[in-house]
N, CA, C and O atoms as CSV, one atom per row, in Angstrom:
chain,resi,resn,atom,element,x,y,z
A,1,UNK,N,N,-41.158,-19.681,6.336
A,1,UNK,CA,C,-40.481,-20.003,5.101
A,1,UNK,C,C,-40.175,-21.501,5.010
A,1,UNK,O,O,-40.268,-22.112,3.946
A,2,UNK,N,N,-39.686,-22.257,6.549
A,2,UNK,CA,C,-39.656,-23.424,6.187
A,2,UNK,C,C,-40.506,-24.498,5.915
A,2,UNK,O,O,-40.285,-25.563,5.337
A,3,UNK,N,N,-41.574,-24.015,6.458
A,3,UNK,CA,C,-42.795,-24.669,6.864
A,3,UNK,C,C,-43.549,-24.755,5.215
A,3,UNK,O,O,-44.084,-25.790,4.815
A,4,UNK,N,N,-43.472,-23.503,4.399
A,4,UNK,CA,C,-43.900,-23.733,2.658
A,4,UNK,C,C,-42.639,-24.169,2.084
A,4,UNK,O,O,-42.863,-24.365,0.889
A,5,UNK,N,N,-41.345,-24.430,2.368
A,5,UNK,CA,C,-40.846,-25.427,1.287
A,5,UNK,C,C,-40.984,-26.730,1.856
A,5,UNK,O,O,-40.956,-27.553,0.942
A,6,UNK,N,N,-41.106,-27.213,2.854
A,6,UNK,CA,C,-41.870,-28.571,3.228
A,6,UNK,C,C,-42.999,-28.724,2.229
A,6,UNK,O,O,-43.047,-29.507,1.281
A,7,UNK,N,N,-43.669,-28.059,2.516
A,7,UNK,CA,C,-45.426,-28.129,2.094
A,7,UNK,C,C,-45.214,-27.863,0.288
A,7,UNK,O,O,-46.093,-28.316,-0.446
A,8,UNK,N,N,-44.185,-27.221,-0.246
A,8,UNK,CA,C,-43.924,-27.334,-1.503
A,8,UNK,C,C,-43.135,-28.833,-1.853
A,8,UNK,O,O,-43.052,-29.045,-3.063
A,9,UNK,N,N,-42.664,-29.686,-1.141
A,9,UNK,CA,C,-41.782,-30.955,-1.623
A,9,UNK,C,C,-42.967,-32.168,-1.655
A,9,UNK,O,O,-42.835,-33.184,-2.338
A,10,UNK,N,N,-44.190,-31.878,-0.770
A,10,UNK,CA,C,-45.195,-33.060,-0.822
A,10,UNK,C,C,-45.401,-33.575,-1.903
A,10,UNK,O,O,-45.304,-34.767,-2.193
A,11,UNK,N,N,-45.801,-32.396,-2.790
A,11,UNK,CA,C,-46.530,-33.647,-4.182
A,11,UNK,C,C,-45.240,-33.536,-5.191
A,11,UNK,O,O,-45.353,-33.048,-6.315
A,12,UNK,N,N,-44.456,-33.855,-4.861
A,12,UNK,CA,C,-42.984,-34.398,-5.451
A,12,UNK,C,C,-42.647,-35.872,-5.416
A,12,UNK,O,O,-42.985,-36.571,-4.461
A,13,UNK,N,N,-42.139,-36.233,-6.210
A,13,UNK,CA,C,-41.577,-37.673,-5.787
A,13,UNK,C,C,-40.341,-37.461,-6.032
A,13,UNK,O,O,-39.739,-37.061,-7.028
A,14,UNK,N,N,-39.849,-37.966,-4.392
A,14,UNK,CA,C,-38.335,-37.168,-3.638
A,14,UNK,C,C,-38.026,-38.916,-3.880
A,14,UNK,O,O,-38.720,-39.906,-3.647
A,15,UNK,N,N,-36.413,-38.711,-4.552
A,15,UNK,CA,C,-35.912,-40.224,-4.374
A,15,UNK,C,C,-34.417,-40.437,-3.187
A,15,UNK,O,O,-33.754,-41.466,-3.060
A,16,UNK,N,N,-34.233,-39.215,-2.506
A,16,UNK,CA,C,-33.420,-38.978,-1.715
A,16,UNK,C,C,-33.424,-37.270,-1.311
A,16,UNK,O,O,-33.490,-36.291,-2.055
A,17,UNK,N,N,-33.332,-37.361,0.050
A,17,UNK,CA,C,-32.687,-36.257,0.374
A,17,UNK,C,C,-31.076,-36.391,1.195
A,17,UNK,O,O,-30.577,-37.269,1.898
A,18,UNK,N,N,-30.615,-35.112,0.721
A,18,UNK,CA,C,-29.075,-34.724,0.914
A,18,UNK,C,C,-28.927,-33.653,2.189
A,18,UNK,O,O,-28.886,-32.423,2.228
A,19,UNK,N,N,-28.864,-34.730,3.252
A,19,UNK,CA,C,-28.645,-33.577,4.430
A,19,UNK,C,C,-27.366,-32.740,4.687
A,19,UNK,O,O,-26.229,-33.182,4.520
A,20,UNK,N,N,-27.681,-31.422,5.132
A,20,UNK,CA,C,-26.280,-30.660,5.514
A,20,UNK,C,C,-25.564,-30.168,6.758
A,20,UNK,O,O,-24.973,-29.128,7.048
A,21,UNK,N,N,-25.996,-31.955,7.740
A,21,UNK,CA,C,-25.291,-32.238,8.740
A,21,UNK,C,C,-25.425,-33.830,8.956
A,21,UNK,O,O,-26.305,-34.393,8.303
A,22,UNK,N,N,-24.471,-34.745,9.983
A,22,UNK,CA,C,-24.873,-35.821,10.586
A,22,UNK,C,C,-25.287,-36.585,9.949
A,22,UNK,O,O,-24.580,-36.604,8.941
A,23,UNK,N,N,-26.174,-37.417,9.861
A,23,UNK,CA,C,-26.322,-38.851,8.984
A,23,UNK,C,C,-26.994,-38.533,7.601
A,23,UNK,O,O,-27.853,-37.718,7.265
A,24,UNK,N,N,-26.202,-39.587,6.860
A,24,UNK,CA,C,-26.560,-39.610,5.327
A,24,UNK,C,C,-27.486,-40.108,4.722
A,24,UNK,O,O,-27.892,-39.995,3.566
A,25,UNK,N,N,-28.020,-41.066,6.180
A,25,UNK,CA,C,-29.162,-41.639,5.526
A,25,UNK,C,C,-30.673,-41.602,6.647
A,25,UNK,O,O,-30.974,-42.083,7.740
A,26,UNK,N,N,-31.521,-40.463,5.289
A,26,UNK,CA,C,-32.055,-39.694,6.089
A,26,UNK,C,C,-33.755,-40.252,5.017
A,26,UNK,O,O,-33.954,-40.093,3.813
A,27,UNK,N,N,-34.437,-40.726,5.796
A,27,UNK,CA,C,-36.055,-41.526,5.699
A,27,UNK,C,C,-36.490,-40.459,4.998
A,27,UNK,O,O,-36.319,-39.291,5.348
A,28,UNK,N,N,-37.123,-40.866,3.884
A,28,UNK,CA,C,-38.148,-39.964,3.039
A,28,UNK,C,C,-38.867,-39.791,3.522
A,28,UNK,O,O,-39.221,-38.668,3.161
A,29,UNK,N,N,-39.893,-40.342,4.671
A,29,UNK,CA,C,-40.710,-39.950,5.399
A,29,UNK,C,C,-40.925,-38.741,6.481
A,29,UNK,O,O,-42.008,-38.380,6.943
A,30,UNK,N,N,-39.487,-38.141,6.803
A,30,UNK,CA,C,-39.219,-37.210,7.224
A,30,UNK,C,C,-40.052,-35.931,7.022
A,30,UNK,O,O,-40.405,-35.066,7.824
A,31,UNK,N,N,-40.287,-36.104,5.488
A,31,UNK,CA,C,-40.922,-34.571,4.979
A,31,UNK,C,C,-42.524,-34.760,5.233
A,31,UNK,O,O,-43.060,-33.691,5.523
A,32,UNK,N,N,-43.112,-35.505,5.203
A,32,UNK,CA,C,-44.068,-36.020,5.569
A,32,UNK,C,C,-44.445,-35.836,7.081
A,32,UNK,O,O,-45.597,-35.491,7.344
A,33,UNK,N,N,-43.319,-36.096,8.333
A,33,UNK,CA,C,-43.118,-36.035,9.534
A,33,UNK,C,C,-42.913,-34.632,9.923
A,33,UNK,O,O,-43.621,-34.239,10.850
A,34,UNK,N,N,-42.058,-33.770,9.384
A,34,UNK,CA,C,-41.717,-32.273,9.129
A,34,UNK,C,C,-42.886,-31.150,8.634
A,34,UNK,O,O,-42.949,-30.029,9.137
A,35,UNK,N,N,-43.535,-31.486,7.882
A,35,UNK,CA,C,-44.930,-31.301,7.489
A,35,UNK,C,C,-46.014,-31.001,8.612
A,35,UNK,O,O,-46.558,-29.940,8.916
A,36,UNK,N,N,-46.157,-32.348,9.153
A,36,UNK,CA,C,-46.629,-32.566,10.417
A,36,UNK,C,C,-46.738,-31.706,11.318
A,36,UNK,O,O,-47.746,-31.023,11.500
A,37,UNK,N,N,-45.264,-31.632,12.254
A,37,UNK,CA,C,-45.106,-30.733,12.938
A,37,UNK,C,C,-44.766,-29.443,12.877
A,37,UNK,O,O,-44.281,-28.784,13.797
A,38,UNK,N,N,-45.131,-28.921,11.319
A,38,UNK,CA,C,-44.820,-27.495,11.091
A,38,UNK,C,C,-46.449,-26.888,11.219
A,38,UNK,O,O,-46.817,-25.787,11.628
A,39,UNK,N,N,-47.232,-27.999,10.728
A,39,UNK,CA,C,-48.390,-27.622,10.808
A,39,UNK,C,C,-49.252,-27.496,12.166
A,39,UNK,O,O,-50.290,-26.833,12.171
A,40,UNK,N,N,-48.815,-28.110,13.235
A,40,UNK,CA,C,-48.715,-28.244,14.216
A,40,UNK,C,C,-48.211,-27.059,15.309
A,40,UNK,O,O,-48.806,-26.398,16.160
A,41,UNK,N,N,-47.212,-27.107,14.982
A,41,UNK,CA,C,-47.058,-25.573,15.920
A,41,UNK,C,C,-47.201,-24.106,15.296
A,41,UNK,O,O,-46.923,-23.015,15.793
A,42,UNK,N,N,-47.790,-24.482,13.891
A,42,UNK,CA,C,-48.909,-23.410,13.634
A,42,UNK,C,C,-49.805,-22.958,14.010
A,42,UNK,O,O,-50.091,-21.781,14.231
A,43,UNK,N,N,-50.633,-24.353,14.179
A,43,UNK,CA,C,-52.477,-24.368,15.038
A,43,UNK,C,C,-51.982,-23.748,16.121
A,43,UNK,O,O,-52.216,-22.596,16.488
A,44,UNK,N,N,-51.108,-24.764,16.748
A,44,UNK,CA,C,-51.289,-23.677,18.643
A,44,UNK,C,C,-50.153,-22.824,18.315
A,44,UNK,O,O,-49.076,-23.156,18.810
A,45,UNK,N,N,-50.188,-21.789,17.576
A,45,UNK,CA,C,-49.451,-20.593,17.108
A,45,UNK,C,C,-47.771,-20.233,18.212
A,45,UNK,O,O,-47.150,-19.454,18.935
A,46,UNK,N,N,-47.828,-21.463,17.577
A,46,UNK,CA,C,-46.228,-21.678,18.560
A,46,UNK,C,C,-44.983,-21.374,17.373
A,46,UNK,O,O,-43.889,-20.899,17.680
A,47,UNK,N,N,-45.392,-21.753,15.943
A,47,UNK,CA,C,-44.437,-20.885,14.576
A,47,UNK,C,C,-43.670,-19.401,14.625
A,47,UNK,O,O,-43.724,-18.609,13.684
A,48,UNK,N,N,-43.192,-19.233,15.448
A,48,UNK,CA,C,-42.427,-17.730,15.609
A,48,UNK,C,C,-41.465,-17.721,16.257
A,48,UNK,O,O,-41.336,-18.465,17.230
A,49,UNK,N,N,-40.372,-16.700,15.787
A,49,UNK,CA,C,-39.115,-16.467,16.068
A,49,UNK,C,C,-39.289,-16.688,18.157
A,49,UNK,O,O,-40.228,-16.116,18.711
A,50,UNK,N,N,-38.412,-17.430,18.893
A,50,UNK,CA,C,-37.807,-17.148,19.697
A,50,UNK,C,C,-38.973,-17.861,20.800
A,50,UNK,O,O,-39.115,-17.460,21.955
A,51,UNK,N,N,-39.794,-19.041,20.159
A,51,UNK,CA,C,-40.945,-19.766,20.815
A,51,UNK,C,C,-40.104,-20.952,21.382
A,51,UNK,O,O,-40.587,-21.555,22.340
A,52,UNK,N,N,-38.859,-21.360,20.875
A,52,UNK,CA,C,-38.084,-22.947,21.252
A,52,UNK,C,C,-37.767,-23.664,20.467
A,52,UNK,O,O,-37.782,-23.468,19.252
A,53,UNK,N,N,-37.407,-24.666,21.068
A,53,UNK,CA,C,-36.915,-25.836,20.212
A,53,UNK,C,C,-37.687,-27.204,20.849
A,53,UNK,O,O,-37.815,-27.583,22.013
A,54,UNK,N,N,-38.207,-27.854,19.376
A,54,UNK,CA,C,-39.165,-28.498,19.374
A,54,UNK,C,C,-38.863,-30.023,19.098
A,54,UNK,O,O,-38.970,-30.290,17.901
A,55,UNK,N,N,-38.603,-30.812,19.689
A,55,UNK,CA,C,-37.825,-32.227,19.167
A,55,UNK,C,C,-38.750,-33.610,19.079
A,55,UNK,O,O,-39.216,-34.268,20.009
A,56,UNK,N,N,-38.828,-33.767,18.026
A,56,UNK,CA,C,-39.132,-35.227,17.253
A,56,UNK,C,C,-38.390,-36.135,17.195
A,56,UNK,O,O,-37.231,-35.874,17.519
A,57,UNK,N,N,-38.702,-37.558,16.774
A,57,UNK,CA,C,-38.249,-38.958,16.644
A,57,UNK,C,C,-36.523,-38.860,16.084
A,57,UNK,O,O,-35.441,-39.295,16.479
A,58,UNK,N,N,-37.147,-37.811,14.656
A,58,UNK,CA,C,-36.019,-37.447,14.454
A,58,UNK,C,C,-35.466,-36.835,13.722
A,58,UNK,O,O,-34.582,-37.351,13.038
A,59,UNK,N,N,-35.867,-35.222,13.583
A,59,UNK,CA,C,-35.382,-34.129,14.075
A,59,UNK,C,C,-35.861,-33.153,14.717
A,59,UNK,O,O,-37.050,-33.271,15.012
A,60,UNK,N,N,-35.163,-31.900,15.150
A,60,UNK,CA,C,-35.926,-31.193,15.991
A,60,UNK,C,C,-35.629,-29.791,14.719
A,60,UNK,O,O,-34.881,-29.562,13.768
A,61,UNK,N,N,-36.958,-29.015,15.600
A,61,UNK,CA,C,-37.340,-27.451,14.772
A,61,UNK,C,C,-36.867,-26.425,16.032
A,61,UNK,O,O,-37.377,-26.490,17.151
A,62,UNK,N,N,-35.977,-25.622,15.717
A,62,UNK,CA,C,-35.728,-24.407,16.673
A,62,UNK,C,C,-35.909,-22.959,16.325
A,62,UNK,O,O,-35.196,-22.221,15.644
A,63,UNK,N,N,-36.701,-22.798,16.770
A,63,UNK,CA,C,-37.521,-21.145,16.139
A,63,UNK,C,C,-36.758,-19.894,17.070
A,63,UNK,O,O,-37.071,-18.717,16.896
């Protein structure tokens, strides 16, 4: 589910996102970066409940 509203915000032009923790100022590039690695631990079918937590530059994915 998270992995298609990522993949639904791409061809958007995002002029901020509003995070709902920790810092306020959060790189548009993120979704782009998030994207990335959703697609990513798709291929090596690592996308499923109770596989880990996965940490990037900067943020991490915990399934």
């Amino acid at each position: 589910a998270y992995m298609n509203s990522i993949k639904s915000l791409l061809p958007l032009s995002v002029s901020r996102i509003l995070p709902a923790h920790h810092d306020l100022d959060i790189p548009l590039s993120i979704i782009g970066d998030m994207d990335k690695a959703f697609t990513q631990l798709y291929k090596n079918g690592m996308l499923k409940h109770g596989s880990g937590t996965f940490s990037y530059s900067n943020f991490e994915i915990q399934l």
